[in-house]
KOLTI-46724 format. One record per residue (C-alpha): residue in three letters; x, z, y. Coordinates in Angstrom, 3 decimals. Example, Ala and Ser with C-alpha at 12.3 -4.5 7.8 and 13.67 -1.06 7.14 Angstrom:
BEGIN
@residuo = ALA, east = 12.300, up = 7.800, north = -4.500 .
@residuo = SER, east = 13.670, up = 7.140, north = -1.060 .
***
This chain:
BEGIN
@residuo = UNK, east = -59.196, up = 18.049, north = 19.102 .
@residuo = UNK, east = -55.940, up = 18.479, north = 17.864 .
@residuo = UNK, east = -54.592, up = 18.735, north = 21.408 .
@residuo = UNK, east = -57.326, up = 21.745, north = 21.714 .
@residuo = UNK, east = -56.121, up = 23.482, north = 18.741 .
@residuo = UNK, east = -52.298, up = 22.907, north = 19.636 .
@residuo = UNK, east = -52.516, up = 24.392, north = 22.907 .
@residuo = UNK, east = -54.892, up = 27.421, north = 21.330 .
@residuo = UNK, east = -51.814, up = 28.026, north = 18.854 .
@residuo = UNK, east = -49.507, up = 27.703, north = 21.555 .
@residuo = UNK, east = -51.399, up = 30.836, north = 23.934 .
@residuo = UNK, east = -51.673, up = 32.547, north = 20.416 .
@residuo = UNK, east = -48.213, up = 32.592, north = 20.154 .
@residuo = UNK, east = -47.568, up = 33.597, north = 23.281 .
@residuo = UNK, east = -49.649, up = 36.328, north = 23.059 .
@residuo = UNK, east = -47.966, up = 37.678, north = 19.900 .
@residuo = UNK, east = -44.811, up = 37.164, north = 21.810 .
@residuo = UNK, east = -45.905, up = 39.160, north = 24.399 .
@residuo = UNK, east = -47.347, up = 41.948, north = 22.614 .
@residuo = UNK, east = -43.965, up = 41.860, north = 19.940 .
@residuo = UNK, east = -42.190, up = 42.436, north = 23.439 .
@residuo = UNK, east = -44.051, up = 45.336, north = 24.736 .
@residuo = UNK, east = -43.773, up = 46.920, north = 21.586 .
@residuo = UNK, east = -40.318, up = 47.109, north = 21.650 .
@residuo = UNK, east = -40.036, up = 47.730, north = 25.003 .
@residuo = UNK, east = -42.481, up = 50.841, north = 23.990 .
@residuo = UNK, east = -40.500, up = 51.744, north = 20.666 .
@residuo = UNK, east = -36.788, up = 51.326, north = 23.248 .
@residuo = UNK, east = -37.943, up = 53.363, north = 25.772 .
@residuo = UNK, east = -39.477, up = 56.104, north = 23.162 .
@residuo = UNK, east = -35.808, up = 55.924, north = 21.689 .
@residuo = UNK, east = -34.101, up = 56.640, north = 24.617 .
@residuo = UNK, east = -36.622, up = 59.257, north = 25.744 .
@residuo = UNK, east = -35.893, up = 60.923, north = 22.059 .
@residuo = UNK, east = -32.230, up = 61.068, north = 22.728 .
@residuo = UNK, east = -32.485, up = 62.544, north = 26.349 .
@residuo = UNK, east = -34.422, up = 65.106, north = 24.734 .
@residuo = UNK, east = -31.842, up = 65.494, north = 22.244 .
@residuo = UNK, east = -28.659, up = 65.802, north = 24.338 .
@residuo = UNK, east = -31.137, up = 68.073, north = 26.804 .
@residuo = UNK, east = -31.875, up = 70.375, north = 23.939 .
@residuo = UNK, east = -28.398, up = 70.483, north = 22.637 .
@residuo = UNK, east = -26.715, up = 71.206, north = 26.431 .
@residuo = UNK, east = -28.892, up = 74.199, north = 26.235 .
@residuo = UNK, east = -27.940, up = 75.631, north = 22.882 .
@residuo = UNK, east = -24.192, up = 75.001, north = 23.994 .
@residuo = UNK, east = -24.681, up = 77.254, north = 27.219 .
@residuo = UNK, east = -27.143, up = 79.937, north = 25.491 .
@residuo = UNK, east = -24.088, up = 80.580, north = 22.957 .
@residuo = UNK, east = -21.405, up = 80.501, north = 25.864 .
@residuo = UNK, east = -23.537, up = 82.964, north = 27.621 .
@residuo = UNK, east = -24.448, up = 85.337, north = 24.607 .
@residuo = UNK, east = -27.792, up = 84.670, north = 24.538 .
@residuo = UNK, east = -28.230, up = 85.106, north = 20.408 .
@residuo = UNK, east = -32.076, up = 85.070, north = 20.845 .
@residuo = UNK, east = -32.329, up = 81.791, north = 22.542 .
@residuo = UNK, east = -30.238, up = 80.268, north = 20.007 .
@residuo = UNK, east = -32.627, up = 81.020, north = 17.650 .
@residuo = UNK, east = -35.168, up = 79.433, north = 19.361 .
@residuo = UNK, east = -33.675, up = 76.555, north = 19.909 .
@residuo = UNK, east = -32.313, up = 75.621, north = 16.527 .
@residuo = UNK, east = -35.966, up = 76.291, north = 15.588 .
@residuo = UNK, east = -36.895, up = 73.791, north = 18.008 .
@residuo = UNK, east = -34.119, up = 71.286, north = 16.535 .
@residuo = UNK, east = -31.319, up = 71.353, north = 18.271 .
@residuo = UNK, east = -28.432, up = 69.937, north = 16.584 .
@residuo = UNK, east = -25.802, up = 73.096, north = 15.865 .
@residuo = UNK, east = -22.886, up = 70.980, north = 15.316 .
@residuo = UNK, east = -23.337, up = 69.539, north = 19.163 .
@residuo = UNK, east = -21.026, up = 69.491, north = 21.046 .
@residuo = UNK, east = -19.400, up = 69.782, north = 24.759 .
@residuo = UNK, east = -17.281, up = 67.364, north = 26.775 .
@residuo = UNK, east = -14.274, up = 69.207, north = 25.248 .
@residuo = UNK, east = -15.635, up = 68.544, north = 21.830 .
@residuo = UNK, east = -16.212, up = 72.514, north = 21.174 .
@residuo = UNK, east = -19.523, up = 73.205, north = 19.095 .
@residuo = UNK, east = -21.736, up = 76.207, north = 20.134 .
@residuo = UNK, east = -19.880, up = 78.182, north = 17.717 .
@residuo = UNK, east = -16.457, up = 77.517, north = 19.260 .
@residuo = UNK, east = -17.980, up = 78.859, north = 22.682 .
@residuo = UNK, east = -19.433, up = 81.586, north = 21.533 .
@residuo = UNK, east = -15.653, up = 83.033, north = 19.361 .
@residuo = UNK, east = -14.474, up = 81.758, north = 22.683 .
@residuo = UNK, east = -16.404, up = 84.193, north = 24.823 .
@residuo = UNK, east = -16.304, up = 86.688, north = 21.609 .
@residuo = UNK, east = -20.243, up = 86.752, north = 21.557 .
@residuo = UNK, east = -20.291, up = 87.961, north = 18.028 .
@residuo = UNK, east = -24.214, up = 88.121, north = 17.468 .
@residuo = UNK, east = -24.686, up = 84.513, north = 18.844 .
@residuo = UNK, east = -21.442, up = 83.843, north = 16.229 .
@residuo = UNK, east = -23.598, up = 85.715, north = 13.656 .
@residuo = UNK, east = -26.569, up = 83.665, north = 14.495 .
@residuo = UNK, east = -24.997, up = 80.268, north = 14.427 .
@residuo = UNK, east = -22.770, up = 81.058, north = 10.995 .
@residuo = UNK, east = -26.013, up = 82.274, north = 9.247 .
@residuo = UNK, east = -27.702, up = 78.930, north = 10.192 .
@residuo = UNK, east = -24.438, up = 76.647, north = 8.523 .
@residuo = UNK, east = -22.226, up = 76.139, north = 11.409 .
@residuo = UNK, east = -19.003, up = 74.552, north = 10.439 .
@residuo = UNK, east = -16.525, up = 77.484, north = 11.391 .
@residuo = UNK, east = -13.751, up = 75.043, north = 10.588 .
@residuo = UNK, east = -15.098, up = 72.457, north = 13.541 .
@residuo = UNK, east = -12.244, up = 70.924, north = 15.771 .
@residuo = UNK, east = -12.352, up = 70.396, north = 19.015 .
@residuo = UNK, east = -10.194, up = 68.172, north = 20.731 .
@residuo = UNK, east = -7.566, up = 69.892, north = 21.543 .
@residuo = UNK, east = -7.573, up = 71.856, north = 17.013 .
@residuo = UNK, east = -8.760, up = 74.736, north = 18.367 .
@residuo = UNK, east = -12.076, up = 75.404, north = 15.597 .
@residuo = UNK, east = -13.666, up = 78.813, north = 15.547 .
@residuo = UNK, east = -11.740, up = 80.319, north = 12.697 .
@residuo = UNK, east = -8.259, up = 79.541, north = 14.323 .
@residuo = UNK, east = -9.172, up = 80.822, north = 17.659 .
@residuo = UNK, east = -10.125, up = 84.048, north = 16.440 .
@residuo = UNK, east = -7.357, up = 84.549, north = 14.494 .
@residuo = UNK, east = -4.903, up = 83.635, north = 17.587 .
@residuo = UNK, east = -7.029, up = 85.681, north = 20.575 .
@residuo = UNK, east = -8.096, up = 88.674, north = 17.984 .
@residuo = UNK, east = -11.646, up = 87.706, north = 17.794 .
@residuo = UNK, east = -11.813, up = 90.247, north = 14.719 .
@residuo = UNK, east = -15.625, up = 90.429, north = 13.927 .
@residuo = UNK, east = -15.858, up = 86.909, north = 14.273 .
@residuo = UNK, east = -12.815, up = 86.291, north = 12.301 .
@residuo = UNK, east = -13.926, up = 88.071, north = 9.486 .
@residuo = UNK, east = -17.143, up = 85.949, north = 9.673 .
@residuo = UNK, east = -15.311, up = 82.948, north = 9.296 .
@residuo = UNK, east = -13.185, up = 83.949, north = 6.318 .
@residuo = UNK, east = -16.738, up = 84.623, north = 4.565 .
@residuo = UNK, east = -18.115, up = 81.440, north = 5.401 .
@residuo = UNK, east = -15.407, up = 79.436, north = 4.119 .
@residuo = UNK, east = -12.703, up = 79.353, north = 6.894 .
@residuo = UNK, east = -9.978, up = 76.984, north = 5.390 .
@residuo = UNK, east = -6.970, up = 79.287, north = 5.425 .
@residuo = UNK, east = -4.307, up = 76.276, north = 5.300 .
@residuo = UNK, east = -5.526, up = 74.658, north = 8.518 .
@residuo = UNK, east = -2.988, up = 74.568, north = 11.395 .
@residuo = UNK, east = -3.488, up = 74.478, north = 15.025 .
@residuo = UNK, east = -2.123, up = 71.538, north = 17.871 .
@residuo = UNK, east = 1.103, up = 73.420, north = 17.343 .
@residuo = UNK, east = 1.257, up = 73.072, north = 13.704 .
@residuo = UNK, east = 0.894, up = 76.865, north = 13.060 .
@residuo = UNK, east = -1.537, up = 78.821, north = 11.256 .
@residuo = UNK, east = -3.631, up = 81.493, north = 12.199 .
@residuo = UNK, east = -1.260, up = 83.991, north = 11.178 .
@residuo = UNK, east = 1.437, up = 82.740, north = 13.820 .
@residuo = UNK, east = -0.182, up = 82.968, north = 17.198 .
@residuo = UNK, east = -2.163, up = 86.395, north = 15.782 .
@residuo = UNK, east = 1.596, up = 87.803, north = 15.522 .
@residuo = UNK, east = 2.838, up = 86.208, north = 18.738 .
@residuo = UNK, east = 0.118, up = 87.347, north = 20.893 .
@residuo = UNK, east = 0.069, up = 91.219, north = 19.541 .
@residuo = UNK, east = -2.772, up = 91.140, north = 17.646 .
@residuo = UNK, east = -1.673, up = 93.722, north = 14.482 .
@residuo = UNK, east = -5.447, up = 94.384, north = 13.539 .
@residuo = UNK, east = -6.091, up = 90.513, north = 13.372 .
@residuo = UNK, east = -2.564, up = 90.032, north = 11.548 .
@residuo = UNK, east = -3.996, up = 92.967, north = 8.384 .
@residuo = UNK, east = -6.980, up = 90.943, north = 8.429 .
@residuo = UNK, east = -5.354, up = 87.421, north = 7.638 .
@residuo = UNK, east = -2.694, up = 89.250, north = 5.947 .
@residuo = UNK, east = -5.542, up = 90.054, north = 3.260 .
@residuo = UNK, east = -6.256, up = 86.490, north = 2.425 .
@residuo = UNK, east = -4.306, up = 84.141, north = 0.728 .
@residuo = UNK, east = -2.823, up = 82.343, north = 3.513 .
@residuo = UNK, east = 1.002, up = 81.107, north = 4.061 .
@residuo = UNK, east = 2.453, up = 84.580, north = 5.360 .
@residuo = UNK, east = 6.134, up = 82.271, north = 5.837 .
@residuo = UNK, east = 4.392, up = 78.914, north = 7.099 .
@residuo = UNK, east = 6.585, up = 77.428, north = 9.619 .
@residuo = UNK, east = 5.205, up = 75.622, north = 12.418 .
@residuo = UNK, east = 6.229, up = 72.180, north = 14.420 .
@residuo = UNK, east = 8.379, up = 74.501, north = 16.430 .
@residuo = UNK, east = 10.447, up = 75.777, north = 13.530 .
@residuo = UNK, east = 8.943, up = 79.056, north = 14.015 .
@residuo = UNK, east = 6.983, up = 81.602, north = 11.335 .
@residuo = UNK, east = 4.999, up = 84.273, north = 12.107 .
@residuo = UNK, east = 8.027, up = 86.988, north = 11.524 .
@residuo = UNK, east = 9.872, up = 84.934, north = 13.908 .
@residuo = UNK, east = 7.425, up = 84.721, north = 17.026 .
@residuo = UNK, east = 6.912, up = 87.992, north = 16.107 .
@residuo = UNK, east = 10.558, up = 88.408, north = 17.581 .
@residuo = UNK, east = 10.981, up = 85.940, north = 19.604 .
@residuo = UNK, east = 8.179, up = 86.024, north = 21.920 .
@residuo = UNK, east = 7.881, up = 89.540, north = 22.449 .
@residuo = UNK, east = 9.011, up = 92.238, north = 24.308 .
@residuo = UNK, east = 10.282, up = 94.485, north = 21.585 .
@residuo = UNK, east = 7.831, up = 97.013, north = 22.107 .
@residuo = UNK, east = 5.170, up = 99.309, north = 19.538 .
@residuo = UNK, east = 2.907, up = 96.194, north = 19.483 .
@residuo = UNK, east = 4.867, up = 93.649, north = 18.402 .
@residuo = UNK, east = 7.369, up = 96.212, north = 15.897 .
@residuo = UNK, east = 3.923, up = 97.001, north = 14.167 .
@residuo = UNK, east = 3.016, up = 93.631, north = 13.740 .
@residuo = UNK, east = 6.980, up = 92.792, north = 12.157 .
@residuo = UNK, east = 6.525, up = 95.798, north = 10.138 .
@residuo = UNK, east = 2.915, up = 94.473, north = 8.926 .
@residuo = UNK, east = 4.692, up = 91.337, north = 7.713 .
@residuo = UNK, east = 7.917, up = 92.476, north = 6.386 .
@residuo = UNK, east = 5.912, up = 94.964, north = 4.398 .
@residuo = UNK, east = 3.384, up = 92.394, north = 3.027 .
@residuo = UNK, east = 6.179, up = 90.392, north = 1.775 .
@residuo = UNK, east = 7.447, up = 88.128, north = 4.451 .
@residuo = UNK, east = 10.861, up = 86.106, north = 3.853 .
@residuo = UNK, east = 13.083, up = 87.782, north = 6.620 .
@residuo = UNK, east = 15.563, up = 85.275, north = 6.283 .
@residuo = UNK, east = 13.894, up = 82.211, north = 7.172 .
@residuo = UNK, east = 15.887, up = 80.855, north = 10.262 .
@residuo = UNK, east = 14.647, up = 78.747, north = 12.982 .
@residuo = UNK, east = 16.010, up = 75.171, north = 13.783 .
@residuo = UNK, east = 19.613, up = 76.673, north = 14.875 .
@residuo = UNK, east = 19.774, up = 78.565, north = 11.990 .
@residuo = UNK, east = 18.812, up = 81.703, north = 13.791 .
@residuo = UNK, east = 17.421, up = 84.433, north = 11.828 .
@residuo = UNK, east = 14.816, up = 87.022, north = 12.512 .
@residuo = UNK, east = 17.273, up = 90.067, north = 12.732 .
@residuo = UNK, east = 20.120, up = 87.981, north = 14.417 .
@residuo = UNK, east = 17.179, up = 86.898, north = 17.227 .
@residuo = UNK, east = 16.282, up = 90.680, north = 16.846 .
@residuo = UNK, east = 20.184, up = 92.013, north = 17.876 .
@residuo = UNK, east = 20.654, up = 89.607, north = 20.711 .
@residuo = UNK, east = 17.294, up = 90.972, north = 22.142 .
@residuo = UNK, east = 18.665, up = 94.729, north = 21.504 .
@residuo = UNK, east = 15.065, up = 95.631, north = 19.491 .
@residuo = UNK, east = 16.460, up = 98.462, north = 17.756 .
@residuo = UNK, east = 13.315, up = 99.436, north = 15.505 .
@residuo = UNK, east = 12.806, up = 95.803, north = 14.644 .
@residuo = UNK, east = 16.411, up = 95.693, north = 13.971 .
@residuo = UNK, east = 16.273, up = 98.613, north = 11.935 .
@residuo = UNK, east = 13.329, up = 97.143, north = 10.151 .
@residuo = UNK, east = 15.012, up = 93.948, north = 9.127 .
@residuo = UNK, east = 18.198, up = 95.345, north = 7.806 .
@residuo = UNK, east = 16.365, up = 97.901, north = 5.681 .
@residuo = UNK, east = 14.918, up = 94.588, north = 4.858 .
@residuo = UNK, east = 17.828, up = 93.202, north = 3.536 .
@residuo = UNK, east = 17.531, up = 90.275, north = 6.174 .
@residuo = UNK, east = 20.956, up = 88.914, north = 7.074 .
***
């Protein structure tokens, strides 16, 4: 008898065993299932904003794709879409709480990449949804300092309306008046852009790491107007 009812226990347990295993089996394989579905949904909301495509974005946040996802290169949907300056996908993806200060893995985030490539609409989106003025890129420089050094003077009145660091100097030693200079060729872009900062206050005697100043860099290029500029400046 007791043999009987040791060896019923015993198939029982097995049993239990056996159905405790399938069920996990069921609830591991519905897990990963739920995560393919999730990275599948998320791959496509990262190429609908790198191709534009503001009305599938929408639809797929509706359907629950995660808007802070993100690429092999770390960049959200938001960072692809200032990227490819697809302002209504931008639009979409700010309305519905994307983080527009977002690295990516190499500190590019939406707000500083406008600001450097003159993404202006989206730029000004940022700023508005809380774009964190004091945040620097992989070279230690603001958004104001590539904005100048690239010849963006539209993008440089636009941050020169906030509050940020107009004389920030970046890991290079450089400010925005200075690259300004420095990496340009002297010509009407780049003079508006050192008139734009001189004008809005900028310290035109901040020197570089040799001590070289704005209008002493400005001479030994022979950039007359900026030179002109800087001396009625009072720069030394």
């Amino acid at each position: 008898m007791i043999r009987h009812i040791t060896a019923s226990f015993s198939r029982a347990a097995h049993c239990a065993a056996r159905f405790v295993l399938a069920g996990c089996l069921v609830l591991s394989l519905s897990g990963a299932c739920m995560a393919a579905a999730g990275a599948e949904i998320n791959s496509r909301l990262l190429e609908a904003a790198a191709r534009g495509d503001a009305a599938q974005i929408s639809a797929l946040l509706s359907e629950g794709a995660d808007i802070e996802a993100r690429d092999g290169s770390g960049r959200t949907a938001l960072l692809l879409a200032t990227q490819g300056d697809r302002v209504d996908v931008a639009r979409r993806l700010i309305a519905a709480g994307a983080d527009v200060n977002a690295r990516d893995s190499i500190s590019d985030t939406p707000y500083l990449y406008a600001g450097a490539e003159g993404r202006n609409e989206i730029l000004k989106m940022t700023l508005a949804a809380g774009a964190d003025l004091a945040s620097t890129n992989r070279y230690g420089g603001t958004a104001l300092i590539p904005a100048a050094h690239h010849g963006h003077p539209e993008t440089v009145k636009i941050l020169l309306g906030t509050a940020i660091d107009i004389n920030h100097v970046n890991r290079l030693g450089w400010t925005a008046l200075i690259e300004a200079v420095i990496l340009s060729d002297g010509g009407p872009v780049h003079t508006e852009i050192v008139r734009l900062l001189v004008e809005a206050g900028a310290d035109v005697n901040i020197a570089d790491r040799d001590g070289v100043t704005p209008l002493a860099h400005a001479r030994r290029r022979g950039y007359a107007q900026m030179v002109a500029m800087l001396e009625k400046a009072s720069a030394k």
